[in-house]
C-alpha positions as CSV (number, residue, x, y, z in Angstrom):
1,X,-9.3,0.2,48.9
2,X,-8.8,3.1,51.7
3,X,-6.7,6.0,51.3
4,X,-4.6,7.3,54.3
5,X,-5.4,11.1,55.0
6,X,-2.1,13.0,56.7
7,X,-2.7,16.2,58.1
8,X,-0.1,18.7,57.6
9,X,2.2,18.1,60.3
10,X,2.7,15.1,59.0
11,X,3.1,16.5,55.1
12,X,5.7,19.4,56.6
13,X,7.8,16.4,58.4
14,X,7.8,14.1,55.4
15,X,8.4,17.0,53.3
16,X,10.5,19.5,55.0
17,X,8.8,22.3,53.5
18,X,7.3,25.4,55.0
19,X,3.3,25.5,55.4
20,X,3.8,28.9,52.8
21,X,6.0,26.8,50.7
22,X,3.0,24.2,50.2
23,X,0.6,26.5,49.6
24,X,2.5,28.3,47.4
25,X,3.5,25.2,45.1
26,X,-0.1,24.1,45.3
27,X,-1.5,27.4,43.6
28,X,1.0,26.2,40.6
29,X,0.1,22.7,40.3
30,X,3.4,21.5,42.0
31,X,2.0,19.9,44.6
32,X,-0.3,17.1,45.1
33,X,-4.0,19.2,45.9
34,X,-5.7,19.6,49.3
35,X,-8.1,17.8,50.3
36,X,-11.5,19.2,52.6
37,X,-12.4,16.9,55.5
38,X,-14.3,18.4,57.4
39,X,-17.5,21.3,56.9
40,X,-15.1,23.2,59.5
41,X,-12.5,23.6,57.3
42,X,-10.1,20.8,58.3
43,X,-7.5,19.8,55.4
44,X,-5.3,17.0,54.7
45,X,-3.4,15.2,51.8
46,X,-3.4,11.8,50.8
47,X,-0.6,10.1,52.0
48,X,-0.2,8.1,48.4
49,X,0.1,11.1,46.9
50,X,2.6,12.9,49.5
51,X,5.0,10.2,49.4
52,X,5.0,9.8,45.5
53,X,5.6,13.6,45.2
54,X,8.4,13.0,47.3
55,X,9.9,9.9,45.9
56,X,9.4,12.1,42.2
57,X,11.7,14.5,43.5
58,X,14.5,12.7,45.6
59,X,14.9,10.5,42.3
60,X,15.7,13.4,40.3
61,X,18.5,15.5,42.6
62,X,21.8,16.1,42.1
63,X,21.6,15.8,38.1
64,X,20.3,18.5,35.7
65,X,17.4,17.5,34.1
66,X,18.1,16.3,30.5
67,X,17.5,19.3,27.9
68,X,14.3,17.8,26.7
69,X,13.0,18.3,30.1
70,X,14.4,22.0,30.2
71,X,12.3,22.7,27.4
72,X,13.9,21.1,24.6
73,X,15.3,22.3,21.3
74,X,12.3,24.6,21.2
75,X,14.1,26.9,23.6
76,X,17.2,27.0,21.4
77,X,15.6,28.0,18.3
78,X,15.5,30.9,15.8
79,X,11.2,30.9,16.8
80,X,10.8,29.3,20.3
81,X,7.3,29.5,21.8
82,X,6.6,32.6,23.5
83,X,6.8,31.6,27.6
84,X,4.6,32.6,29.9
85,X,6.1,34.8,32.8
86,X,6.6,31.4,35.0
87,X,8.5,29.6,32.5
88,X,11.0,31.8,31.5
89,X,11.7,32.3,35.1
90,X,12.1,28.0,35.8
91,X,13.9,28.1,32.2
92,X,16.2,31.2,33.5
93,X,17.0,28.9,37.2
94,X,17.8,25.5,35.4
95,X,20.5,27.8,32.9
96,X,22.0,29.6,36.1
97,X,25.4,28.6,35.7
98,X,24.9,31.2,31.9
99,X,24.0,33.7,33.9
100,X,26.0,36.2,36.6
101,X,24.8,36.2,40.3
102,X,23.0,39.7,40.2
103,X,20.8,37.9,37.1
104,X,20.3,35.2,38.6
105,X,19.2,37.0,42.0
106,X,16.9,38.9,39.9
107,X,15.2,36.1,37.9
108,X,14.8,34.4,41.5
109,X,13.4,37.2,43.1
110,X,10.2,37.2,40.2
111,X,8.9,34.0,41.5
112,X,7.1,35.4,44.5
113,X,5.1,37.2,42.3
114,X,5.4,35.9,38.4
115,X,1.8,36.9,37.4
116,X,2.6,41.2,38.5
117,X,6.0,41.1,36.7
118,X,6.0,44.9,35.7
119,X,6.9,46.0,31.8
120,X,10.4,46.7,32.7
121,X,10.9,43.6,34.5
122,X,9.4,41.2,31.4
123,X,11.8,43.2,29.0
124,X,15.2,42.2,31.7
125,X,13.6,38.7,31.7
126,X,12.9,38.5,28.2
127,X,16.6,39.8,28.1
128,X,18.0,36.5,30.6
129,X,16.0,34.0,28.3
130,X,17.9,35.1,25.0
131,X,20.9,34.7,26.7
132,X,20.3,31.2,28.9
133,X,18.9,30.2,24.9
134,X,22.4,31.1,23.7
135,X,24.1,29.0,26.2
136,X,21.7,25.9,25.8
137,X,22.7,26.6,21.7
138,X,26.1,26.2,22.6
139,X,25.6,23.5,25.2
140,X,23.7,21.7,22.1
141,X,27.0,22.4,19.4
């Protein structure tokens, strides 16, 4: 059976994301991975996996995921798993509505560069998680 191979005109039209967008969701395993067509460097994607992507998130908007999917009554108790800088930034986006605009903004901001979060800025985030893991307590009683 032969795959189609889009290029990524074709992936930014089906999409509707930016080319840095892509890239930036592939380096987290987001997005289905590039592959190299030619020795000069040419990419593409396969179209399969492009439109299943695709069809995985239009299925899912305009409902919150359930809580298992948010992390689960892990992130609600007394001894939750310690989460890496990544996750308690997604888990700090999907509880938004717990926290005010300027925290929100904040925890937003860190996902440009969630590996170089400074001391100051894990200790604020570690701050945001305790209180989006209040709210999902409450949301649970």
């Amino acid at each position: 059976m032969s795959r189609n191979i889009i290029r990524k005109p074709a992936v930014t039209r089906k999409t509707g994301l930016s080319h840095s967008t892509i890239w930036r969701l592939e380096r987290v395993d987001e997005f289905p991975a590039r592959i190299r067509i030619t020795e000069a460097g040419a990419i593409g994607w396969y179209e399969d996996e492009i439109d299943a992507w695709v069809h995985e998130r239009t299925r899912g908007c305009g409902k919150r995921p359930p809580l298992a999917d948010r992390g689960g009554l892990a992130m609600v108790q007394n001894t939750p798993a310690p989460l890496t800088n990544t996750g308690a930034i997604h888990f700090c986006i999907e509880w938004r509505e717990a926290l005010t605009r300027e925290e929100f903004d904040f925890a937003a901001s860190l996902l440009s560069w969630p590996w170089r979060l400074t001391p100051e800025q894990r200790t604020e985030l570690d701050r945001l998680v305790e209180k989006c893991r209040d709210a999902a307590a409450a949301d649970l009683a």
